[in-house]
C-alpha positions as CSV (number, residue, x, y, z in Angstrom):
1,X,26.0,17.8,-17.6
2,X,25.1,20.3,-15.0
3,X,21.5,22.2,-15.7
4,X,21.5,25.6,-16.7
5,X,18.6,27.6,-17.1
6,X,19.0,27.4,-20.7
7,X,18.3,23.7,-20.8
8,X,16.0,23.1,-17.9
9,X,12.4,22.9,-18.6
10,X,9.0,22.3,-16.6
11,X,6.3,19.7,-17.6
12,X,3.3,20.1,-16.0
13,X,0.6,17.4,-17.1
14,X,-2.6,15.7,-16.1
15,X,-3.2,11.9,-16.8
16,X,-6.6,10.9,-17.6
17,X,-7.7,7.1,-17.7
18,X,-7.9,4.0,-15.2
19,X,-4.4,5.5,-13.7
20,X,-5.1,5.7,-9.8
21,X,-5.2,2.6,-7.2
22,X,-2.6,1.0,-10.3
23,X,0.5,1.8,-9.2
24,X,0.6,4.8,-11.7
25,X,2.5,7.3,-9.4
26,X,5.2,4.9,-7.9
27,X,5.7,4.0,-11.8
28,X,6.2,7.8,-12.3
29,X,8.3,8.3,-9.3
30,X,10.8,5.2,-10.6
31,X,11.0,7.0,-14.2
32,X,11.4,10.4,-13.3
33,X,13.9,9.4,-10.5
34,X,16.0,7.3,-12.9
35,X,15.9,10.3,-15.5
36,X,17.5,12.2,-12.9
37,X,14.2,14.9,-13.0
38,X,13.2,16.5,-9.8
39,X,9.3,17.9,-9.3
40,X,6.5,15.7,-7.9
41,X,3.1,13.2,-8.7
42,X,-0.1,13.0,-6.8
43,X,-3.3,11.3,-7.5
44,X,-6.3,14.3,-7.9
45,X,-10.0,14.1,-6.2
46,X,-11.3,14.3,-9.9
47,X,-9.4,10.6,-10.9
48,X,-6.8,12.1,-13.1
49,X,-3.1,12.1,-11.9
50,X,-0.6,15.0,-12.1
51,X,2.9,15.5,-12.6
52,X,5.2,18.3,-12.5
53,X,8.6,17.5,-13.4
54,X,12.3,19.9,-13.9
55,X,15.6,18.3,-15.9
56,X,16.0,18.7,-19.7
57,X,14.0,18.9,-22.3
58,X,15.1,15.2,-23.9
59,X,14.3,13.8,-20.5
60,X,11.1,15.4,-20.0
61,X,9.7,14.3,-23.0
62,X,10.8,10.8,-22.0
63,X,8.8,10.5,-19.2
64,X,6.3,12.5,-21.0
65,X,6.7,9.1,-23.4
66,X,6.3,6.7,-20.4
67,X,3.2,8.6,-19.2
68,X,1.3,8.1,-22.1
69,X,2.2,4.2,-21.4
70,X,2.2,4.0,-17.4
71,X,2.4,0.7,-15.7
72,X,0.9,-2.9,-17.2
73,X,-1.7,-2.3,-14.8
74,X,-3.8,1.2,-15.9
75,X,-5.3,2.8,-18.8
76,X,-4.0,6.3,-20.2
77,X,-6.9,7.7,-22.1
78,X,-5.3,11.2,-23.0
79,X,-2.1,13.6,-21.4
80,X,-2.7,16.6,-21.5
81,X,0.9,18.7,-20.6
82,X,2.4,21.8,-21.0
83,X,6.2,23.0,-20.8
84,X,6.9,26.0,-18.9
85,X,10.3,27.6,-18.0
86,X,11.9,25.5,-15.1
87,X,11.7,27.3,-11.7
88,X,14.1,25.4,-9.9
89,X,11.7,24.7,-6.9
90,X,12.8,21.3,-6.3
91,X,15.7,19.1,-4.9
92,X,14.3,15.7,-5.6
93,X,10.9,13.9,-7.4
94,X,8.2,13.4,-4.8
95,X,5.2,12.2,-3.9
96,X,2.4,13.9,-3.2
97,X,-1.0,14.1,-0.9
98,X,-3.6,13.7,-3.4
99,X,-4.7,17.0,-4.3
């Protein structure tokens, strides 16, 4: 289904927990890349890691789901997220310089 700006949403969210030098942003790239989401993750200076991430509301709040999980290999403590209106800045999900 094509987005509209009816159904596309932006989650913007901090990950707190053992979640850099784990894997925890390639994890996020795979899920938000198979969900079909466009937006970005970086690692922050202050240890958390932060997502901003476009598509539909269902699939938003999956990988919200998965990033209260991450990979085998960290510790979520807490997500703290928002949804805003979608801004359609994006093409693709990306990686980001840590930030």
């Amino acid at each position: 289904m094509p987005m509209t700006e009816q159904n596309t949403q932006r989650l913007h969210a901090h990950v707190e927990g053992h979640v850099q030098g784990v894997g925890f942003r390639y994890f996020v790239l795979r899920e938000a890349q198979a969900l079909a989401l466009t937006g970005w993750v970086r690692n922050r200076f202050d240890g958390r890691v932060e997502v901003v991430a476009e598509g539909g509301l269902t699939d938003l709040n999956r990988l919200l789901a998965e990033l209260r999980k991450g990979p085998l290999s960290s510790e979520v403590w807490a997500v703290d997220y928002k949804f805003e209106t979608a801004r359609g800045d994006f093409d693709r999900f990306n990686l980001l310089m840590t930030g």
